[in-house]
C-alpha positions as CSV (number, residue, x, y, z in Angstrom):
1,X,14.2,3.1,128.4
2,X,12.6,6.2,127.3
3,X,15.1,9.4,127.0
4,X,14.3,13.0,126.2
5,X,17.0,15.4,126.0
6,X,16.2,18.8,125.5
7,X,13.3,18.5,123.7
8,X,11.0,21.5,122.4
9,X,8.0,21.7,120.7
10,X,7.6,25.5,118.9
11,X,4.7,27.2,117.4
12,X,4.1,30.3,115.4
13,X,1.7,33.4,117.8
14,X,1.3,36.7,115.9
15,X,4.4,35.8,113.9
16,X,6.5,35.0,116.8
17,X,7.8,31.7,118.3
18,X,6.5,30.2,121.1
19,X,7.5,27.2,123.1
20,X,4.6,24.7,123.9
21,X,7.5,22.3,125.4
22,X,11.4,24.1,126.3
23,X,14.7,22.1,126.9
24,X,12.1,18.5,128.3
25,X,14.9,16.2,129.5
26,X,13.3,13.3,131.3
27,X,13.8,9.4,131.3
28,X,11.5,6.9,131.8
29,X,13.1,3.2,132.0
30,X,11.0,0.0,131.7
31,X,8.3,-1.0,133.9
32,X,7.6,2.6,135.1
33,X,4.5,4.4,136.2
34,X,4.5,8.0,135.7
35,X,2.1,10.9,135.6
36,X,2.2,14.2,133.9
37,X,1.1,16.9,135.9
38,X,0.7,20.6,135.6
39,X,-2.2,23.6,135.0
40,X,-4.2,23.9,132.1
41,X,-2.1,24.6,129.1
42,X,1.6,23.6,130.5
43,X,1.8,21.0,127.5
44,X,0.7,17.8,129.3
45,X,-0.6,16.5,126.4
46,X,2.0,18.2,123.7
47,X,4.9,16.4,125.8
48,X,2.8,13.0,125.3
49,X,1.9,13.7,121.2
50,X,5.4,14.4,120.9
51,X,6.8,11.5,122.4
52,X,4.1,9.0,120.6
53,X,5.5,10.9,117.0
54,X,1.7,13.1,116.8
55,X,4.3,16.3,117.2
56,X,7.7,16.4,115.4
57,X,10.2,18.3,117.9
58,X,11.5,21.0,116.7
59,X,14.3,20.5,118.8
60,X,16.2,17.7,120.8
61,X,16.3,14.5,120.5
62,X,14.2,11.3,122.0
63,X,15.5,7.8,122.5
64,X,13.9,4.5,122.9
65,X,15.6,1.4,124.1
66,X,19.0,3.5,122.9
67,X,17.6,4.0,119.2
68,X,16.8,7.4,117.9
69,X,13.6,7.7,117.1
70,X,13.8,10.7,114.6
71,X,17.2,9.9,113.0
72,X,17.0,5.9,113.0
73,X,14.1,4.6,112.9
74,X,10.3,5.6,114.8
75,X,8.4,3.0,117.5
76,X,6.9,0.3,115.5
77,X,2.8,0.0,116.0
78,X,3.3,-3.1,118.0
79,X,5.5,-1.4,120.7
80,X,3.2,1.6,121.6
81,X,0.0,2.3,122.7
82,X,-1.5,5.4,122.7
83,X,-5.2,5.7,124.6
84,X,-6.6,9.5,123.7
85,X,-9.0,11.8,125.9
86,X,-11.8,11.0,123.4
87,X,-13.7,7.4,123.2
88,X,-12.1,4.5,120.1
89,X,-15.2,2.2,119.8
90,X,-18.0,2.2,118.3
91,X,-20.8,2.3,119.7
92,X,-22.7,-0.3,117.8
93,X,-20.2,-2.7,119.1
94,X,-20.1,-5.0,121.2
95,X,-17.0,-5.4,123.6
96,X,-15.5,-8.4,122.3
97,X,-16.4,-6.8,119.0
98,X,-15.0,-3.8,119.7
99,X,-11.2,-5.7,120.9
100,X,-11.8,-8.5,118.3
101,X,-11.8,-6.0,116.0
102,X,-8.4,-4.3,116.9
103,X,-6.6,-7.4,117.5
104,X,-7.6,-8.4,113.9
105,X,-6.2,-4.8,112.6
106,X,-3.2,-5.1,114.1
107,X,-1.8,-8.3,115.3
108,X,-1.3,-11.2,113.0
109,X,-2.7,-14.1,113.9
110,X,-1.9,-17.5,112.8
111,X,-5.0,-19.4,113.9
112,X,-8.7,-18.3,115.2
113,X,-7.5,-20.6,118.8
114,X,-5.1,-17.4,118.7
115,X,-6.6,-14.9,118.0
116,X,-9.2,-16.3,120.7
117,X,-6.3,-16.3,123.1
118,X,-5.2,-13.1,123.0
119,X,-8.9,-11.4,123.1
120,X,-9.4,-13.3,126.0
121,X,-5.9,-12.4,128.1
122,X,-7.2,-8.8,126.9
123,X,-10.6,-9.0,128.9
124,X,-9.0,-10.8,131.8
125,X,-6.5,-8.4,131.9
126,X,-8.5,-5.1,132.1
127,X,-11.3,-6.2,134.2
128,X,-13.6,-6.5,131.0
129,X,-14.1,-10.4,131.0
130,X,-18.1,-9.8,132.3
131,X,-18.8,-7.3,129.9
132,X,-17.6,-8.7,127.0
133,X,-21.1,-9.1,125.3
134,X,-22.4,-5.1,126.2
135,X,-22.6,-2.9,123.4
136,X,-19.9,-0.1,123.8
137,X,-23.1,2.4,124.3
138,X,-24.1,1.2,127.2
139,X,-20.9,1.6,128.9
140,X,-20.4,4.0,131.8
141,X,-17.2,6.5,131.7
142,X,-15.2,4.0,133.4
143,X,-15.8,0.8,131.6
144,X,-14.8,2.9,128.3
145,X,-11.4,3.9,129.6
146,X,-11.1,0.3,130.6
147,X,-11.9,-1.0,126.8
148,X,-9.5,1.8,125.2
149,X,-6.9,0.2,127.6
150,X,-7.8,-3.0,126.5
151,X,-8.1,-2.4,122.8
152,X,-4.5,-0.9,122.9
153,X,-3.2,-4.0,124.6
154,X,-3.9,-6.2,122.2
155,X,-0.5,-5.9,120.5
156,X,1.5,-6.2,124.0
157,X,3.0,-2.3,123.9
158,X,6.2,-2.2,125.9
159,X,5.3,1.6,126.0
160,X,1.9,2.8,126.9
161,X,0.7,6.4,126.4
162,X,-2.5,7.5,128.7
163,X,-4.3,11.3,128.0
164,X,-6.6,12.5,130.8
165,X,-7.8,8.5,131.2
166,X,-9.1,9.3,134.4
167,X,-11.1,12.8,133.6
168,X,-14.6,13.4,134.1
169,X,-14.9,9.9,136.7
170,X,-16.1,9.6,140.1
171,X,-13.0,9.5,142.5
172,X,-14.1,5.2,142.6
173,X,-13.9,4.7,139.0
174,X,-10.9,7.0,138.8
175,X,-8.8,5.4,141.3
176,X,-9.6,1.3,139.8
177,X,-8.2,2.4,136.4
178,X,-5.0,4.8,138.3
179,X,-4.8,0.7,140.0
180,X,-5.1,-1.0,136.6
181,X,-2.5,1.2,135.0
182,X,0.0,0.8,138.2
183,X,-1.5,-2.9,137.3
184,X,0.4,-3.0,133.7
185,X,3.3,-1.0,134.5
186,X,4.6,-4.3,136.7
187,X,4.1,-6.8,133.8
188,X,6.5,-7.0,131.0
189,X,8.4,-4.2,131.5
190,X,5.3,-2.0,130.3
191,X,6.1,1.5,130.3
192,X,3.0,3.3,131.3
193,X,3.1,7.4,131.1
194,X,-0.5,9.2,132.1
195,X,-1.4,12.4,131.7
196,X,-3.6,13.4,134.7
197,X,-5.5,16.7,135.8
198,X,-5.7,14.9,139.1
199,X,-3.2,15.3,141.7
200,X,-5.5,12.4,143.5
201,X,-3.6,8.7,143.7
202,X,-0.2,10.0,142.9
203,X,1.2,7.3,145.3
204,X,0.6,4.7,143.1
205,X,2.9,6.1,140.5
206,X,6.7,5.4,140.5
207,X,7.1,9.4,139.6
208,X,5.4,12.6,139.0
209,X,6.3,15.0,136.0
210,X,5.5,18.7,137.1
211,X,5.3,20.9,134.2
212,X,4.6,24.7,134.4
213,X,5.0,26.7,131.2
214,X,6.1,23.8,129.0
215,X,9.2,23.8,131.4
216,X,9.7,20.7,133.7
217,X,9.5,21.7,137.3
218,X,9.9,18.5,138.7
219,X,10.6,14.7,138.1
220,X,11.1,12.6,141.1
221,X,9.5,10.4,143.5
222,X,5.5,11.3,144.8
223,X,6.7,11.4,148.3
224,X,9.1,14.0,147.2
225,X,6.3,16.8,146.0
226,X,4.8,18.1,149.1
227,X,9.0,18.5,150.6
228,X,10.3,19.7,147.3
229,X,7.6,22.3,146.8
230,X,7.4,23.4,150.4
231,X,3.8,23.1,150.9
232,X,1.4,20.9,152.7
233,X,-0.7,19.3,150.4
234,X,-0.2,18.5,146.8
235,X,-3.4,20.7,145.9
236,X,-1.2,23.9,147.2
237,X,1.2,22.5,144.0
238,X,-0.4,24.7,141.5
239,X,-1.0,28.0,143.1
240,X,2.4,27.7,143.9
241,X,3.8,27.3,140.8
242,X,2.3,30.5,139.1
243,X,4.3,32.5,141.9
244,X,7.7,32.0,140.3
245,X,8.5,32.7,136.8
246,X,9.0,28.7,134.8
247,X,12.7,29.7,134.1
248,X,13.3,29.5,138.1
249,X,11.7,26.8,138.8
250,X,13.4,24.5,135.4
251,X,16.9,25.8,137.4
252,X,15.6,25.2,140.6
253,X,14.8,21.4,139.4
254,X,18.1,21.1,137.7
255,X,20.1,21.9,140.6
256,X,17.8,19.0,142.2
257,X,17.5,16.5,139.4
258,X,20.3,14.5,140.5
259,X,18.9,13.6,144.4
260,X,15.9,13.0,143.2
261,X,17.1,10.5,140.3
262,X,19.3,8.6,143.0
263,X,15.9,8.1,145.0
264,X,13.6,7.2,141.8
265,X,17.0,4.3,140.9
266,X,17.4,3.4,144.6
267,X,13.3,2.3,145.2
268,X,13.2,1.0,142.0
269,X,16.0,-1.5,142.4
270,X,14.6,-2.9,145.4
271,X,11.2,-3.1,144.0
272,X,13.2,-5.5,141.1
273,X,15.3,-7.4,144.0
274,X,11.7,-8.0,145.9
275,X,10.4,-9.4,142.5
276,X,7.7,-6.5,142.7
277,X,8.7,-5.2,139.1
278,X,9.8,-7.6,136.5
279,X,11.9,-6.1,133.5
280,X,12.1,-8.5,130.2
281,X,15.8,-8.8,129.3
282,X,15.6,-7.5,126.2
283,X,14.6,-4.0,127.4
284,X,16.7,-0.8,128.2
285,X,17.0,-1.2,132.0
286,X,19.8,1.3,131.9
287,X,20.6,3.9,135.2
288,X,18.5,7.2,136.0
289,X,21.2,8.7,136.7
290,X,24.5,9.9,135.0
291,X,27.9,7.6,135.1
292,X,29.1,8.3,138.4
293,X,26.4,6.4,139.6
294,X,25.8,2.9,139.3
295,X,23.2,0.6,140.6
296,X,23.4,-2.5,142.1
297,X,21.8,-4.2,139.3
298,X,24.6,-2.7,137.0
299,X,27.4,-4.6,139.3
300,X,25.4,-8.0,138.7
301,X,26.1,-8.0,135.2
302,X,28.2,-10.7,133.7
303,X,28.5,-9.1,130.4
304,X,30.1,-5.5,129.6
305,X,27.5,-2.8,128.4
306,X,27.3,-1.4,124.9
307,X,26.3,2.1,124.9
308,X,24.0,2.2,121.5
309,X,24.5,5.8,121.2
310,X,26.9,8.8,122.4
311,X,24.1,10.5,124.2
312,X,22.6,7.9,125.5
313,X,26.2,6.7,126.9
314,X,27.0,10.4,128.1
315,X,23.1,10.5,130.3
316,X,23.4,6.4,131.7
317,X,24.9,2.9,131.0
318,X,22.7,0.8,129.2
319,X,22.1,-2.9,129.1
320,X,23.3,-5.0,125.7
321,X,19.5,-6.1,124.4
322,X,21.2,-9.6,123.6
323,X,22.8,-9.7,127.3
324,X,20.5,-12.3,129.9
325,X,20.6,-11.4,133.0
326,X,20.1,-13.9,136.2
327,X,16.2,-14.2,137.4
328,X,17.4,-13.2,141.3
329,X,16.9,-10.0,140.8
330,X,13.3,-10.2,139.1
331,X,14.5,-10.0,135.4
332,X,12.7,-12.5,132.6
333,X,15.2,-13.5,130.1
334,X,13.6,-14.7,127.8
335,X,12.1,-11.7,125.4
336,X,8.3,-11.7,123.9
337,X,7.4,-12.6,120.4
338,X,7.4,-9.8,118.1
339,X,4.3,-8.7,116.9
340,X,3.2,-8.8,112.8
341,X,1.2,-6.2,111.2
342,X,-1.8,-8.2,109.3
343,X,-1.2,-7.5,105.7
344,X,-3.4,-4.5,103.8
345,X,-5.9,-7.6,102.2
346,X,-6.6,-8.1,105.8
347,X,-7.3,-5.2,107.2
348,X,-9.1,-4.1,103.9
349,X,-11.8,-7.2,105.0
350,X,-11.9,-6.8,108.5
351,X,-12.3,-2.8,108.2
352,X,-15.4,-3.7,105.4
353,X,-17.0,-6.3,107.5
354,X,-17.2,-4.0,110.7
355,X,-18.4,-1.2,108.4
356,X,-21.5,-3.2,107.2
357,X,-22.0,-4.9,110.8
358,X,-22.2,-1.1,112.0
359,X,-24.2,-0.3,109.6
360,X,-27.3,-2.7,110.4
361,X,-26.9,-1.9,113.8
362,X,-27.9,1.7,113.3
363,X,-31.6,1.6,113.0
364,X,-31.8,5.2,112.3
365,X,-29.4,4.9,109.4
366,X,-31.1,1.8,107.6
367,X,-34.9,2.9,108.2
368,X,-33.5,6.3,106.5
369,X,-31.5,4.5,103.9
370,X,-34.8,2.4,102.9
371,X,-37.0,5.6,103.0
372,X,-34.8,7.0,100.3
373,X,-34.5,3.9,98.1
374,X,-38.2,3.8,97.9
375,X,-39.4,7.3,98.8
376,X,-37.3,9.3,95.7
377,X,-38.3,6.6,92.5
378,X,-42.0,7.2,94.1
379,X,-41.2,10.8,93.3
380,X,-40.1,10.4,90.3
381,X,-43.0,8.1,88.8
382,X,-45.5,11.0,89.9
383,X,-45.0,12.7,86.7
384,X,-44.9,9.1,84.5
385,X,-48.3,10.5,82.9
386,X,-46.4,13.8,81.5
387,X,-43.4,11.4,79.6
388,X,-46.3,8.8,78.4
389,X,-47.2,10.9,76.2
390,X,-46.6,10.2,72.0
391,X,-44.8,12.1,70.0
392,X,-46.7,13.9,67.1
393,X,-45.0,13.6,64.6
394,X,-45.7,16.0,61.0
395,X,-47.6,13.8,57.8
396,X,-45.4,13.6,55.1
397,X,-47.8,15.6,52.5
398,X,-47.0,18.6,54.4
399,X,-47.3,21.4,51.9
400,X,-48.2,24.8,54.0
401,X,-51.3,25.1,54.0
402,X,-53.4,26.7,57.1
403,X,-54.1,23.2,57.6
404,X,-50.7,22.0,58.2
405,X,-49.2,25.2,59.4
406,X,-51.7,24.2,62.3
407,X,-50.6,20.8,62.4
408,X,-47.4,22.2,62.4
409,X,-48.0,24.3,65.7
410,X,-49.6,21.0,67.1
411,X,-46.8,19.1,66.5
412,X,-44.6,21.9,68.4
413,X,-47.0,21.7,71.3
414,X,-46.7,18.4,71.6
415,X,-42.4,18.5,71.4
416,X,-42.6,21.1,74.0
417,X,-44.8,19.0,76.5
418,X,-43.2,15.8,76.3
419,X,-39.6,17.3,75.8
420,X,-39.9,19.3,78.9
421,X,-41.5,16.1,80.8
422,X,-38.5,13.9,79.6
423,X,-36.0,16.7,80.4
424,X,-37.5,17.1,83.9
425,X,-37.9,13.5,84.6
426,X,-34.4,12.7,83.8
427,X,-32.9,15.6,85.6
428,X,-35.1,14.7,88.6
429,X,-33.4,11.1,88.9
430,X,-30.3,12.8,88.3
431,X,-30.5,15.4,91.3
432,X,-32.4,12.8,93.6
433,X,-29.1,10.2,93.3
434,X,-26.6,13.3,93.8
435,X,-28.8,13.8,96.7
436,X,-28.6,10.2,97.9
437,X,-24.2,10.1,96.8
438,X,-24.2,13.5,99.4
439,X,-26.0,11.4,102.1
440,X,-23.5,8.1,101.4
441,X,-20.6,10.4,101.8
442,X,-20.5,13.4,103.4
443,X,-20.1,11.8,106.8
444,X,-18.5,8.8,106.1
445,X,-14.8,9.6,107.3
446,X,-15.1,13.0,109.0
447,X,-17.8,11.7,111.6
448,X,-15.6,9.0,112.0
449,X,-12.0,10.4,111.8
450,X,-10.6,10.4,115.0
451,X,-11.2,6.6,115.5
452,X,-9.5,6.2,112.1
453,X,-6.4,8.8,113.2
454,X,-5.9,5.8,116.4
455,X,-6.1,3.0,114.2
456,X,-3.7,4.7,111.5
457,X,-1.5,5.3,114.5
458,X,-1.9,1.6,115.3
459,X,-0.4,0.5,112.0
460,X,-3.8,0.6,109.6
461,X,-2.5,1.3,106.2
462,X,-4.6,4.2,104.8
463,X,-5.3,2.3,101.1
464,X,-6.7,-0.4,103.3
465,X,-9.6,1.9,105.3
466,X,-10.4,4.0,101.6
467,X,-10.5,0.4,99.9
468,X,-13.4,-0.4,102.5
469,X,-15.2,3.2,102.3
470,X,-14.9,2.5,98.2
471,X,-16.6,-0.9,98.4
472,X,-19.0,0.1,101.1
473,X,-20.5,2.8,99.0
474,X,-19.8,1.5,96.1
475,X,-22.8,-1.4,96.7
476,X,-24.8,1.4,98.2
477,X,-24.0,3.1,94.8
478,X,-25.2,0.3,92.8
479,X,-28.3,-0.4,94.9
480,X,-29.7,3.0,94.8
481,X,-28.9,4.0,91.1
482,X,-29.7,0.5,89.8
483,X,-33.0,0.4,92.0
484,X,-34.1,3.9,90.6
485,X,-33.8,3.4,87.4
486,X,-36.0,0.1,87.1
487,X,-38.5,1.3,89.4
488,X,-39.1,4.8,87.1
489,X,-39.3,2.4,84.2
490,X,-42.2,0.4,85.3
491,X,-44.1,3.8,85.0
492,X,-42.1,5.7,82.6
493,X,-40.3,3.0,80.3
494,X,-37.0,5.1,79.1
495,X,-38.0,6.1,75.6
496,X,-35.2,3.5,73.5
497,X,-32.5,4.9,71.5
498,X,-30.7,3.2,68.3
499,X,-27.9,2.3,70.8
500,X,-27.9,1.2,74.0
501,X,-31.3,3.6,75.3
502,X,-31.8,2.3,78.8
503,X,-28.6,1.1,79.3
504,X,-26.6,3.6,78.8
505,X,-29.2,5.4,81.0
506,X,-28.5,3.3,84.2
507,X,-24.6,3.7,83.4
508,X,-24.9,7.6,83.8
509,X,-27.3,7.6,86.5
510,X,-24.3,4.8,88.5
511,X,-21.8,7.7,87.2
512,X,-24.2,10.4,89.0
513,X,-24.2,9.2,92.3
514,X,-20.8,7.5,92.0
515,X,-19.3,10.9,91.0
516,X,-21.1,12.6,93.6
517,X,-20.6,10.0,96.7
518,X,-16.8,10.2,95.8
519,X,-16.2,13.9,95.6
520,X,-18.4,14.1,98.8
521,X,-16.2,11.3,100.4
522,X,-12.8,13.8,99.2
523,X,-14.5,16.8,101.2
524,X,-15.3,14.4,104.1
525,X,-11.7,13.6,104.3
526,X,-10.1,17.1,103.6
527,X,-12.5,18.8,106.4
528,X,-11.9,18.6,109.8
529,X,-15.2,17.9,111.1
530,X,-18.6,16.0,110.3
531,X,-20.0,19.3,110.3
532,X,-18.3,21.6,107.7
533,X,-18.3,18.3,105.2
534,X,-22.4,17.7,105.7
535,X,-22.2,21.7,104.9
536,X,-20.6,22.3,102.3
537,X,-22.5,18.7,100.3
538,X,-25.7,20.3,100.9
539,X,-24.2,23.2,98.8
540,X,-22.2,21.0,96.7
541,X,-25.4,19.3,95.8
542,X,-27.7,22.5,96.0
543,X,-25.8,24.0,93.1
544,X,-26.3,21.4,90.7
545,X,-29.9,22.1,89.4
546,X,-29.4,25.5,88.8
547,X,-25.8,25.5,87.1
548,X,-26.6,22.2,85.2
549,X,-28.5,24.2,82.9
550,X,-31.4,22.0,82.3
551,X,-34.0,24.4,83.4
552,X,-32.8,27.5,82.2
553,X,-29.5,27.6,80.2
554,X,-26.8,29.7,81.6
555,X,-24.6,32.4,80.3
556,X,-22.3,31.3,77.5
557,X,-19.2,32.4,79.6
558,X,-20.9,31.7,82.8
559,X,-21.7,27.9,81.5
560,X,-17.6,27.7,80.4
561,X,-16.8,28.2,83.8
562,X,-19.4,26.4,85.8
563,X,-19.8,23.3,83.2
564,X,-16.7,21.1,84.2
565,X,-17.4,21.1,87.8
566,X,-21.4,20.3,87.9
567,X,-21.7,16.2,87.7
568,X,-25.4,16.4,86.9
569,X,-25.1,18.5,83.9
570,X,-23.0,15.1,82.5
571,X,-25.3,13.0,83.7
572,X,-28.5,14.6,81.9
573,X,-26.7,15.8,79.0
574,X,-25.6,12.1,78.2
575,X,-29.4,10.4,78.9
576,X,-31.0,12.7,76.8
577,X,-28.3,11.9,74.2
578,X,-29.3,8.1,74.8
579,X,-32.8,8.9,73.4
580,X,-34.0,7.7,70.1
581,X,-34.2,10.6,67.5
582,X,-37.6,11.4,67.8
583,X,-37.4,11.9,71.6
584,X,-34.0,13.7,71.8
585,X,-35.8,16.5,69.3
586,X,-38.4,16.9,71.6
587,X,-36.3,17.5,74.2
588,X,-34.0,20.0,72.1
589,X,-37.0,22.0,71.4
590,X,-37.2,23.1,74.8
591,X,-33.7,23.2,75.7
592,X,-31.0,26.0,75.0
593,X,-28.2,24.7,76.9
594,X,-26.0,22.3,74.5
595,X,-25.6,18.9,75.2
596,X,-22.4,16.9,74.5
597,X,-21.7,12.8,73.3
598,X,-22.6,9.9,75.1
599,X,-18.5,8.8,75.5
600,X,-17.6,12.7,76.6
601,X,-20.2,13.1,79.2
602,X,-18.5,9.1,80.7
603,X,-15.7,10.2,80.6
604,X,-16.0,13.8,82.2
605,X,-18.2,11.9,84.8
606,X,-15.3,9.6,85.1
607,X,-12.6,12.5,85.9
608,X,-15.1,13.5,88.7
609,X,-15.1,10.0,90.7
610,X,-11.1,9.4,90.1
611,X,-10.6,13.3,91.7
612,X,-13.0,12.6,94.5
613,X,-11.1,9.4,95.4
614,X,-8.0,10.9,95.2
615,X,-8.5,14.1,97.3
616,X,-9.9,11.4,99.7
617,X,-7.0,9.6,99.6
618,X,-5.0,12.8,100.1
619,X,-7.1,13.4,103.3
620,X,-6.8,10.4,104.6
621,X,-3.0,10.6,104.3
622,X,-2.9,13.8,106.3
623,X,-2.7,13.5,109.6
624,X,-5.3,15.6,111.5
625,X,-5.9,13.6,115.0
626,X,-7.5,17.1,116.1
């Protein structure tokens, strides 16, 4: 059983308090089918975020199956499901795919025959076995509600949470899922709450939750509205309600709560006796109603109750959990297997696979992928001619004459020329693979982050899902930067230093787009939509040229500030300090802006990646379902 006593959920207006949910007391026992109803904005879907643990109460206290689920211990993924307004698959998918893949997150299996099993039960179950090879994009509205049910099913939730399921349907497609969910509520002892706009179908629920104001107005029986509201039809409901303050009618429905408890507990133990409803033993199958009344199940009992907690024993008896109870009256005794989280290697591998497997499957994504990774080297191998070039050097008989002071100006020529060409051509590959770490990143997890916010809720481990991003752009990483700088050199062979010369070249331009892709992957996890992190990357990468100081070297004070924080100024500064002597001079003598060692410009580039993954992971912590 599910008990709320007193609960509120406040926020902050203009400074002031202001109760999204006031003094919700409520119960909801096991194998029940109940909708939320109300106007716009009476905290439907606060009341159900608060009860799945998306809002902490600020007051009150919630229960489930006797334990308190603030002060002992929260629901555990396995026993609740939570199916949001907005869609949980992606596209790309295929059905089976799509519940393969949550099964795999969050169940541990101990065989593929298994895991086969309960993908299968899953389709069956839903109405989903037919469509099991359909991409999820080809669904209609209906079939997509169907395969969030299914995908939350997977684990065998004794609780199931439902928001707005049934919006935007036709009445057909609305009703078959209002059936389906009626459906689960009578297996298992599945809890099933809905939060519904509609006041269509309410017969098929065990109760209706009325709330106006954040304020419950009513909690009994559907055949109970149209009496207890005084009006004809259910659609009067709402324009009734706004003529009465909410205080009156929570009073009104206090004074009443009691008659209309004894009704919910009287059908509901017939629909048990009839072997309609079928409770496992093992669940809270306590009373609806207070002490002085007791249900004919309770007198059946062979064992004595133990109340788990003092308000849970003040509100309703409650059954022991260990305690069987005879199968006459519709009870299964035995209890179902619990249900093992797969550990974080597991998830990290099945989160990576899906990612590539999505990945292929998005034409537009690949073809632009592949148009980068050949388009921007082409770019940079335009201007090979410029950095193929000599360098002049002076004769060693240089004694100042007119003749050498010209040969002298010559030789300066020359540096200028092929300094600047070097300077530009590295600082092109630079900026192009910042460019291409902005386009790895900067959707990555906000385009994605409300699926990720249902499968944390499902028990995904956060390090698991940033392990797979890592590792997913990380080969993208290595592609790109590894790719561009063997392609340049076929036309413009990096002039060799006395170290490592090209080498050391390809580390910097990996620590480039690496340093970039990360710190773009933080803002995509810190920003709240795909949007405002695609935004501010294009900025983030805009600024680089220009503050790197390649071009034109900034402000001494200007450059203190500015230097730390611009990746490609690292980048560049340690390439052209990879260059053999002779090259590097050239390049100084157009250059004002100082350049720094090979191991300082690593290191510095270093610092960028470990913050970028970091913040990400601090985003990813966060919760931010909206």
């Amino acid at each position: 059983m599910l008990e709320l006593k007193d609960v509120c959920f406040t926020i902050k207006k203009e400074g002031e308090p202001l109760n999204l949910l006031d003094k919700i007391s409520i119960k909801v026992p096991a194998g029940h089918f109940m909708a939320i109803v109300g106007p716009s904005g009476c905290g439907k879907t606060t009341l159900l975020k608060t009860i799945a643990g998306l809002n902490e109460e600020s007051e009150g206290d919630l229960y489930w199956n006797g334990k308190h689920l603030v002060h002992e211990a929260d629901f555990e993924p396995s026993e609740i499901g939570y199916v949001p307004q907005f869609s949980i698959a992606y596209d790309q998918l295929t059905v089976d795919e799509s519940i393969e893949s949550a099964t795999q997150l969050r169940v541990k299996t101990s065989s593929a025959a298994e895991l086969d099993h309960r993908i299968d039960s899953v389709l069956l179950e839903t109405g989903l076995d037919q469509l099991a090879d359909r991409q999820v994009k080809v669904l209609s509205g209906g079939q997509k509600r169907r395969l969030g049910l299914a995908m939350e099913l997977v684990s065998g939730p004794r609780m199931l949470l439902c928001d707005e399921v049934t919006s935007g349907l036709d009445p057909r497609s609305e009703r078959d899922i209002v059936r389906l969910l009626h459906q689960l509520s009578r297996t298992d002892g599945r809890s099933v709450i809905s939060v519904t706009h509609s006041l269509a179908h309410l017969e098929l629920y065990d109760s209706i939750l009325v709330l106006h104001e954040g304020k419950v107005a009513y909690h009994g029986p559907p055949q109970g509205l149209n009496h207890y509201f005084s009006v004809d039809d259910t659609e009067e409901i709402y324009p009734k309600l706004a003529k009465q303050p909410s205080d009156k009618w929570q009073s009104s429905w206090l004074k009443h709560r009691q008659a209309f408890y004894q009704k919910l507990e009287t059908r509901r133990e017939k629909l048990i006796d009839d072997g309609v409803l079928k409770v496992p033993a093992h669940a809270d199958v306590g009373s609806l109603t207070n002490d002085t009344i007791t249900s004919k199940r309770d007198e059946t009992k062979t064992k004595k109750q133990k109340p788990v907690s003092r308000s849970m024993a003040e509100t309703g008896p409650l059954s022991d959990p260990d305690e069987e109870t005879s199968t006459d009256t519709g009870i299964i005794s035995e209890a179902p297997e619990a249900v093992e989280t797969p550990s974080i290697f597991k998830q990290f591998s099945v989160l990576l696979n899906r990612r590539w497997k999505i990945f292929f499957r998005d034409r537009g994504q690949v073809i632009l992928q592949v148009a980068i990774l050949l388009g921007f080297p082409i770019l940079v191998s335009l201007f090979n001619e410029r950095g193929n070039v000599n360098v002049v050097h002076l004769s060693d008989s240089f004694q100042g004459s007119m003749a050498d002071i010209q040969e002298k100006s010559r030789v300066f020529l020359s540096d200028l020329k092929i300094g600047s060409a070097i300077s530009g051509i590295i600082m092109f590959q630079v900026v192009l693979l910042a460019l291409m770490g902005s386009n790895n990143s900067a959707r990555e997890i906000a385009g994605e982050r409300l699926i990720f916010e249902k499968e944390k809720f499902g028990g995904v481990r956060p390090l698991a899902y940033l392990a797979s991003k890592i590792t997913f752009i990380g080969t993208l990483v290595l592609i790109q930067s590894i790719w561009m700088a063997v392609f340049v050199q076929q036309f413009w062979p990096f002039p060799e230093g006395p170290h490592a010369g090209f080498l050391d070249h390809i580390l910097f331009l990996i620590l480039i787009n690496a340093a970039m892709s990360s710190i773009c992957l933080g803002i995509s996890a810190l920003m709240r939509t795909s949007e405002q992190s695609s935004l501010l990357s294009i900025y983030l990468v805009g600024f680089q040229l220009p503050l790197s100081g390649a071009v034109l070297a900034l402000p001494d004070k200007l450059a203190e500030i500015t230097r730390p924080f611009i990746a490609s100024y690292w980048s560049w500064s340690g390439s052209i300090e990879s260059l053999g002597p002779s090259h590097k001079n050239a390049v100084k003598a157009v250059i004002e802006t100082d350049l720094n060692p090979v191991l300082t410009c690593q290191y510095v580039l270093a610092i960028h990646i470990i913050i970028g993954i970091v913040a990400a992971y601090i985003g990813i912590k966060r919760h931010s379902w909206d």
